[in-house]
C-alpha positions as CSV (number, residue, x, y, z in Angstrom):
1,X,25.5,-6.1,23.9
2,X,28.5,-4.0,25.4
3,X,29.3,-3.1,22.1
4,X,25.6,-1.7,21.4
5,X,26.2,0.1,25.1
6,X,29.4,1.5,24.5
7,X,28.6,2.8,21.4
8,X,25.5,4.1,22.9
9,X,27.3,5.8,26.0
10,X,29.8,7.5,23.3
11,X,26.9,9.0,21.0
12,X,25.1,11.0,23.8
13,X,28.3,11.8,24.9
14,X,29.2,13.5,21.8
15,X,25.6,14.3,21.5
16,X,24.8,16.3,24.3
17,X,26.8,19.4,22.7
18,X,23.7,19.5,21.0
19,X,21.1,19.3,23.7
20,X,18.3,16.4,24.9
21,X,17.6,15.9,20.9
22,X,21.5,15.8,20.5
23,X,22.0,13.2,23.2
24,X,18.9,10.8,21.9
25,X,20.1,10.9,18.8
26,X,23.9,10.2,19.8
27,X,22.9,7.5,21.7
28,X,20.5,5.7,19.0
29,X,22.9,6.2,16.6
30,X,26.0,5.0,18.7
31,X,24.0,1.9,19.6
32,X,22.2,0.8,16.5
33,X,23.9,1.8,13.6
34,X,26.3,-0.2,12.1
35,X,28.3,-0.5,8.8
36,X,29.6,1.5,6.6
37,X,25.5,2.3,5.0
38,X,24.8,3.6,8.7
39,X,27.7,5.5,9.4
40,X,27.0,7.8,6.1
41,X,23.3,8.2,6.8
42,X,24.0,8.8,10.4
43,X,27.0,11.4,8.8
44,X,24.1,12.9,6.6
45,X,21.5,13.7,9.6
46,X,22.8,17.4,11.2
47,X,21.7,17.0,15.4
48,X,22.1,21.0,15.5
49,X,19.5,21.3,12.4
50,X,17.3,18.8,13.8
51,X,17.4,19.9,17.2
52,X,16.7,23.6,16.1
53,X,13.6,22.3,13.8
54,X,11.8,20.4,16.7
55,X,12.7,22.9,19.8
56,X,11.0,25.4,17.3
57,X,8.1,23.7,16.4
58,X,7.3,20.5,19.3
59,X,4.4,22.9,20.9
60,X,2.8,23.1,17.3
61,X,2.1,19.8,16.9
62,X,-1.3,17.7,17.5
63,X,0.3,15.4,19.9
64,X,2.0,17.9,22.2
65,X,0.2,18.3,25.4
66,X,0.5,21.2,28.3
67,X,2.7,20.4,30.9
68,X,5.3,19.1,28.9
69,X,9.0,20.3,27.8
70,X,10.9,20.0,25.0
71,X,13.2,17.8,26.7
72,X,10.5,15.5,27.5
73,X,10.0,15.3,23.5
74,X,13.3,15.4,22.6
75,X,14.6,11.6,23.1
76,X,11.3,10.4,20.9
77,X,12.5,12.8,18.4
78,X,16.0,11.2,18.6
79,X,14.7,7.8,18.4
80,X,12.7,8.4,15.1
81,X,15.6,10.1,13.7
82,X,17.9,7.1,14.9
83,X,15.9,4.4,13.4
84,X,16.6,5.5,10.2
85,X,20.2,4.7,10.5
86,X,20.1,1.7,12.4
87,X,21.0,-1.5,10.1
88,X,18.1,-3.9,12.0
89,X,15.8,-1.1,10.7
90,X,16.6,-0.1,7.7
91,X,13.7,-0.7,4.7
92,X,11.1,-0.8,6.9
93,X,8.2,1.6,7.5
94,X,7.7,2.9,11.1
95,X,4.8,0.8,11.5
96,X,6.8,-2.5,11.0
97,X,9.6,-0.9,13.6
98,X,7.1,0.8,16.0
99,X,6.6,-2.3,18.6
100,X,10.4,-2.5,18.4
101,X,10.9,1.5,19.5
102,X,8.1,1.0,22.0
103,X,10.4,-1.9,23.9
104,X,13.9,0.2,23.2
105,X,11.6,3.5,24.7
106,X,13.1,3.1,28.4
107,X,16.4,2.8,27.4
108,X,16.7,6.2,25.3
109,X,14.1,8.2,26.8
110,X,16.2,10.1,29.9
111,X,14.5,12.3,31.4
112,X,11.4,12.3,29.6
113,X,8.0,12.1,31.3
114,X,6.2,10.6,28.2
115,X,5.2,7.1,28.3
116,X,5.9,5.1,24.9
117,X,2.0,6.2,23.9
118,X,3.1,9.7,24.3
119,X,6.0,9.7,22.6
120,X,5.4,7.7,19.7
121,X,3.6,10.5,18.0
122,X,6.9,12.6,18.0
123,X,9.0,9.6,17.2
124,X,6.6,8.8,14.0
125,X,7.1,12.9,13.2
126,X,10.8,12.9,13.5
127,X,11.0,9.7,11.4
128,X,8.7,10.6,8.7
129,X,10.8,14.5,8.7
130,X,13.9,12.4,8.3
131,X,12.7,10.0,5.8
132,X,11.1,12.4,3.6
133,X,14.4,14.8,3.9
134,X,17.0,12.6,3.2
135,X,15.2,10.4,1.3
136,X,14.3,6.5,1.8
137,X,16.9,5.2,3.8
């Protein structure tokens, strides 16, 4: 509760040197990792070389639709990423956690235009980058 929101409120703090990606991921990671398992993953996962990766490539990808900004992309990016870390979500696949990130969506997303359908795409991207990266979590 207030823990999970302080902690949040300090990781985009910290996060937003980074930019929107920077921010989402700050806050995901402030609010749903715990232990001493998510503070190393979290530790291992670079905001800067994620943020770089997505910004460069978000328009490339089959779920990216005109109209639409990398900052609107960025928070589902940051949740995928932050999943990974998060101790209620650890050893599970994205499909087990999805309807979990779909109810957590208006809380992280900012900014963002997408709706959860929209963003789910980039979440399940960043996630599966992350995952295959750092390896299984």
């Amino acid at each position: 509760g207030v823990g999970a929101a302080a902690g949040g409120a300090t990781g985009a703090a910290i996060g937003s040197v980074v930019g929107p990606l920077g921010t989402a991921l700050g806050a995901v990671i402030g609010a749903v990792a715990g232990g001493l398992a998510g503070k190393a993953t979290a530790e291992a996962i670079d905001p800067t070389v994620e943020d770089a990766y997505w910004r460069d490539r978000y328009v490339s990808e089959p779920y990216y639709r005109d109209g639409h900004t990398y900052d609107d992309y960025a928070p589902a990016y940051g949740l995928g990423i932050g999943s990974l870390v998060a101790d209620k979500y650890r050893d599970r696949s994205f499909d087990d956690i999805e309807g979990s990130l779909a109810e957590e969506w208006d809380m992280y997303r900012g900014n963002s235009r997408l709706n959860w359908t929209e963003a789910s795409p980039a979440a399940r991207a960043a996630w599966a980058r992350a995952q295959r990266d750092r390896g299984a979590v």
